[in-house]
VMD Tcl script that builds the backbone (N, CA, C; Angstrom):
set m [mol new atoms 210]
animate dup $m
set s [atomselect $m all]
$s set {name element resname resid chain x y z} {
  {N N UNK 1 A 122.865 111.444 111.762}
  {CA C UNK 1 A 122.883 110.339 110.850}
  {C C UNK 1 A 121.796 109.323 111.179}
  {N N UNK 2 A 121.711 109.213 112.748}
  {CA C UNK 2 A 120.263 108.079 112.638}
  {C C UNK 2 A 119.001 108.696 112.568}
  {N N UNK 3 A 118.703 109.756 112.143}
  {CA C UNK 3 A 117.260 110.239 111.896}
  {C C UNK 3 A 117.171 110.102 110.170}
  {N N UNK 4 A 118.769 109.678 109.387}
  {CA C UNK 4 A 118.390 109.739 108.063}
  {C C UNK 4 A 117.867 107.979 108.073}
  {N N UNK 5 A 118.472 107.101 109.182}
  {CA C UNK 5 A 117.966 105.789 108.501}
  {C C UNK 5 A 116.263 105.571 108.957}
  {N N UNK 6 A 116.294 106.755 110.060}
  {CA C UNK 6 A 114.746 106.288 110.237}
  {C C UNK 6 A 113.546 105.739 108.987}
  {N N UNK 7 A 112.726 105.284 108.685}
  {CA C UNK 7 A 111.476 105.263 108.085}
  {C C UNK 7 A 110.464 106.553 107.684}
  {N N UNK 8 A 109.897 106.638 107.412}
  {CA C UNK 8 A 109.015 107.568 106.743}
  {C C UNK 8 A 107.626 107.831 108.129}
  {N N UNK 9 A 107.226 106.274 108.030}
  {CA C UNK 9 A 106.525 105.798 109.507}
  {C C UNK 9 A 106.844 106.093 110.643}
  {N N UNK 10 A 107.701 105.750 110.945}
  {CA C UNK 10 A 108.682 105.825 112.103}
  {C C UNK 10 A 108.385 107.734 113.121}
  {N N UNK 11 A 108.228 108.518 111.693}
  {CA C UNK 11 A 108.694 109.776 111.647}
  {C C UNK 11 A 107.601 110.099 111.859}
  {N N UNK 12 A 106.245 110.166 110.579}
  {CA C UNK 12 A 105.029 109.936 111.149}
  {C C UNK 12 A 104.208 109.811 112.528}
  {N N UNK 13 A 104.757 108.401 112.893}
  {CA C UNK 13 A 104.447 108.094 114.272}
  {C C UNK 13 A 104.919 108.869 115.448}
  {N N UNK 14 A 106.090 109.340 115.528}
  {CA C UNK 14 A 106.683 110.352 116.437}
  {C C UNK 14 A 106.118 111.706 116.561}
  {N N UNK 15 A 105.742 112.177 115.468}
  {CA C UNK 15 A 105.170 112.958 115.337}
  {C C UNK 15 A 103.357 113.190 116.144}
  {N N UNK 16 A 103.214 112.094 115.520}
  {CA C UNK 16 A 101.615 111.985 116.545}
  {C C UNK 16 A 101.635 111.926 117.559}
  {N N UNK 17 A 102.581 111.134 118.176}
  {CA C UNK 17 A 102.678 111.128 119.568}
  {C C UNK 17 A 102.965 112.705 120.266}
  {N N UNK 18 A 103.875 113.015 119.996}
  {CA C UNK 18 A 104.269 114.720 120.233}
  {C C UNK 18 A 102.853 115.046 120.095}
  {N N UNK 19 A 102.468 114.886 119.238}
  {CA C UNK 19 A 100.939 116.198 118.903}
  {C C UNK 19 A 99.900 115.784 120.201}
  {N N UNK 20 A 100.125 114.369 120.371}
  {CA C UNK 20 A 99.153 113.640 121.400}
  {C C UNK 20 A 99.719 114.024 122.663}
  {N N UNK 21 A 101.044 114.830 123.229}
  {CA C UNK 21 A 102.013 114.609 124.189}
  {C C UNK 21 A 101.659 116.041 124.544}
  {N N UNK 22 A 101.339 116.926 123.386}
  {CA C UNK 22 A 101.173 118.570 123.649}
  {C C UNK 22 A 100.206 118.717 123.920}
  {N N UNK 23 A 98.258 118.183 123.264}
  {CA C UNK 23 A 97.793 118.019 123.713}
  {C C UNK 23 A 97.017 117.784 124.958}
  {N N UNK 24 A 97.572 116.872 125.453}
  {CA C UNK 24 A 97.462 116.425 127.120}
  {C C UNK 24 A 98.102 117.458 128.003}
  {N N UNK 25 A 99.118 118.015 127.692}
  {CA C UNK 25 A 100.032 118.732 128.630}
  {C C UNK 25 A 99.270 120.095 128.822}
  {N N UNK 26 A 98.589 120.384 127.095}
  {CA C UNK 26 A 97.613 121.865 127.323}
  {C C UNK 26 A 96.600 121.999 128.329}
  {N N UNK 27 A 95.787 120.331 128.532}
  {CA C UNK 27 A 94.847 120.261 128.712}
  {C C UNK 27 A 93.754 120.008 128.242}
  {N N UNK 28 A 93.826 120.003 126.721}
  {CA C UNK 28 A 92.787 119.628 126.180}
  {C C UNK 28 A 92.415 118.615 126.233}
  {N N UNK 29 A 93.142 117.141 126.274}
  {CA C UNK 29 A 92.788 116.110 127.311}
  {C C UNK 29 A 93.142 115.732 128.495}
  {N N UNK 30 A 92.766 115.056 129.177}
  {CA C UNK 30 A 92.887 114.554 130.195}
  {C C UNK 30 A 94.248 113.359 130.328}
  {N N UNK 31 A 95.166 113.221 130.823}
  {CA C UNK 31 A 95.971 111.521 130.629}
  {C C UNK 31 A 95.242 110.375 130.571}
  {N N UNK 32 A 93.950 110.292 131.057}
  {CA C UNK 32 A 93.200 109.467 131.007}
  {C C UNK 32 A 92.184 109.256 129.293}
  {N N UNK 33 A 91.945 110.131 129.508}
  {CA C UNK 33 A 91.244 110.433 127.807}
  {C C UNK 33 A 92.537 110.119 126.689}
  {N N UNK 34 A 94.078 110.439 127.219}
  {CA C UNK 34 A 95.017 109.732 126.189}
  {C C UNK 34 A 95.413 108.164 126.125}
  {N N UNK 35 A 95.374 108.029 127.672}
  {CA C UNK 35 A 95.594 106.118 127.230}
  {C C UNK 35 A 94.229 105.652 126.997}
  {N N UNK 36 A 93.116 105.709 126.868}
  {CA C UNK 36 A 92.017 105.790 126.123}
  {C C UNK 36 A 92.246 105.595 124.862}
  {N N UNK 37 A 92.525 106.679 124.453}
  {CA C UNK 37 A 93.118 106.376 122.521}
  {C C UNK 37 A 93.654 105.578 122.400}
  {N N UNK 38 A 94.640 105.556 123.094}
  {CA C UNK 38 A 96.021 104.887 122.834}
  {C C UNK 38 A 95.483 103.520 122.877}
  {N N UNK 39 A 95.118 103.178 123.989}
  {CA C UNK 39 A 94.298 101.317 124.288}
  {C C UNK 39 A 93.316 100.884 122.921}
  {N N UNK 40 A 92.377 102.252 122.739}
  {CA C UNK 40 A 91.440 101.574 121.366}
  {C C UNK 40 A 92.092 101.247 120.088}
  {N N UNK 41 A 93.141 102.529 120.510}
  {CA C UNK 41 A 94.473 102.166 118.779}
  {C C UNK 41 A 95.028 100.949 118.383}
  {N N UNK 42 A 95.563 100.423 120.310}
  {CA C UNK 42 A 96.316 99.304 119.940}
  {C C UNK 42 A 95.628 98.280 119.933}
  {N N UNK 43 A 93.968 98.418 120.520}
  {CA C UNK 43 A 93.351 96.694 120.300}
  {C C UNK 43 A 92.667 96.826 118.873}
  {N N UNK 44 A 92.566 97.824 118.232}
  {CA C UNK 44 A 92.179 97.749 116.906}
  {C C UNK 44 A 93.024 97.499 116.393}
  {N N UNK 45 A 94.721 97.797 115.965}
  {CA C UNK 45 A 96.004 97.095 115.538}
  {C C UNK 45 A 95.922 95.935 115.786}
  {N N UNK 46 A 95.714 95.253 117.119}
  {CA C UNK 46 A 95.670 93.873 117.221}
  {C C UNK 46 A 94.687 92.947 116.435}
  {N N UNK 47 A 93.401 93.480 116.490}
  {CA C UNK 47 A 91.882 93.214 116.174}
  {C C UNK 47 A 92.348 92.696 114.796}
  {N N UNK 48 A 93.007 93.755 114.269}
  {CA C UNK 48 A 93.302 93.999 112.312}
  {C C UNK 48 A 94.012 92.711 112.510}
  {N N UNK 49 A 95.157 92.505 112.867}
  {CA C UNK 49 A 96.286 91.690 112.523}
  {C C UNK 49 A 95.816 90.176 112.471}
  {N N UNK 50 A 94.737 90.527 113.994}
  {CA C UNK 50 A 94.192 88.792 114.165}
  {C C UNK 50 A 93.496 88.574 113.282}
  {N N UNK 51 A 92.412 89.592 112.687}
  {CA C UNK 51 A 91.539 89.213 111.348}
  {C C UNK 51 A 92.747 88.622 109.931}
  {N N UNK 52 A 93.295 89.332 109.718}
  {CA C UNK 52 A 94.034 89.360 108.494}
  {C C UNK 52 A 94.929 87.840 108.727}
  {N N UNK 53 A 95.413 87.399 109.741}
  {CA C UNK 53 A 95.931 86.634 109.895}
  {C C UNK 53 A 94.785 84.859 109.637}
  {N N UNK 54 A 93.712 85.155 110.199}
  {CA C UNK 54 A 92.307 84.677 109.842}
  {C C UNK 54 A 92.322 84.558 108.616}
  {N N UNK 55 A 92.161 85.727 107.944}
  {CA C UNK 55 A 91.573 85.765 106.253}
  {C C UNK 55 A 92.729 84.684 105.582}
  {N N UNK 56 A 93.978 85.116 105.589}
  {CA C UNK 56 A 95.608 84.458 104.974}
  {C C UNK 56 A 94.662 83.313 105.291}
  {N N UNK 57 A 94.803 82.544 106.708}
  {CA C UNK 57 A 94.381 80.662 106.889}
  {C C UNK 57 A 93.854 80.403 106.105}
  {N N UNK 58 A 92.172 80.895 105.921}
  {CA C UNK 58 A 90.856 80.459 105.070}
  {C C UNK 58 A 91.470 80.510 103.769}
  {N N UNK 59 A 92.287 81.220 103.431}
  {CA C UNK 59 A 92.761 81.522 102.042}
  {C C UNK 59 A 93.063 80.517 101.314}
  {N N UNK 60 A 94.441 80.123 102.521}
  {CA C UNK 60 A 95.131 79.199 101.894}
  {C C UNK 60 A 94.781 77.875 101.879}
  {N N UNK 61 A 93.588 77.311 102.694}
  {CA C UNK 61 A 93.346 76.439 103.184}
  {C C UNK 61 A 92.113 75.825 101.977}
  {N N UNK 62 A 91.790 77.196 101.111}
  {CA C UNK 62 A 90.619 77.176 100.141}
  {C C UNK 62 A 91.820 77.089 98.813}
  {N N UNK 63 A 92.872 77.284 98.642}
  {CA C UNK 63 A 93.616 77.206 97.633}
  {C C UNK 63 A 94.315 75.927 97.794}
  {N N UNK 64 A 94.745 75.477 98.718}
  {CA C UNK 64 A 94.398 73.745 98.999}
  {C C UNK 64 A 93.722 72.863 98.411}
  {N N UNK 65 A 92.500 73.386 98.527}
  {CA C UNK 65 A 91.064 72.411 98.265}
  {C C UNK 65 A 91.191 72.666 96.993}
  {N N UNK 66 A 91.466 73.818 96.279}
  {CA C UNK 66 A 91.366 73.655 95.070}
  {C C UNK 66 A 92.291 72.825 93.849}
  {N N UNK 67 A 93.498 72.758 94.446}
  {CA C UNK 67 A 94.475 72.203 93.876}
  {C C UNK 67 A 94.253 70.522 93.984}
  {N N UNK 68 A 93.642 69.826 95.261}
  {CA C UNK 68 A 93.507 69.118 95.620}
  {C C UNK 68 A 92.277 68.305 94.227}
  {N N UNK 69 A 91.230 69.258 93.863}
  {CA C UNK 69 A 89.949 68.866 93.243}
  {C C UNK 69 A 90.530 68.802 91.765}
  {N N UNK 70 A 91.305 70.031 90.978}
  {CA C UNK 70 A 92.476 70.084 90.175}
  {C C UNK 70 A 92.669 69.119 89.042}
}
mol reanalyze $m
mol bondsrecalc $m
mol representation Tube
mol addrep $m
């Protein structure tokens, strides 16, 4: 029953990891060559979030000004 409330994502994501988990274990990478990925994945997730979070401010801060001039 809790694999039906999972997400779509969720499922996705598990999945990569396994593929990333078999991978390493074959040999085709190294553990080192996997937290590698893994580190560029998550500071680009971060990278994104801090931009986007950036863009929203300027946004709103320009939809301000406009209401303000109005």
């Amino acid at each position: 029953m809790a694999a039906d409330k999972s997400s779509r994502l969720d499922r996705l994501g598990d999945g990569a990891l396994v593929v990333i988990e078999g991978l390493a274990n074959v040999g085709v990478w190294g553990s080192a060559g996997v937290a590698i990925a893994m580190g560029k994945f998550l500071l680009g997730g971060a990278l994104a979030a801090l931009s986007l979070g950036v863009f929203l401010r300027f946004k709103r801060l320009r939809a301000r000004r406009m209401a303000r001039r109005g």
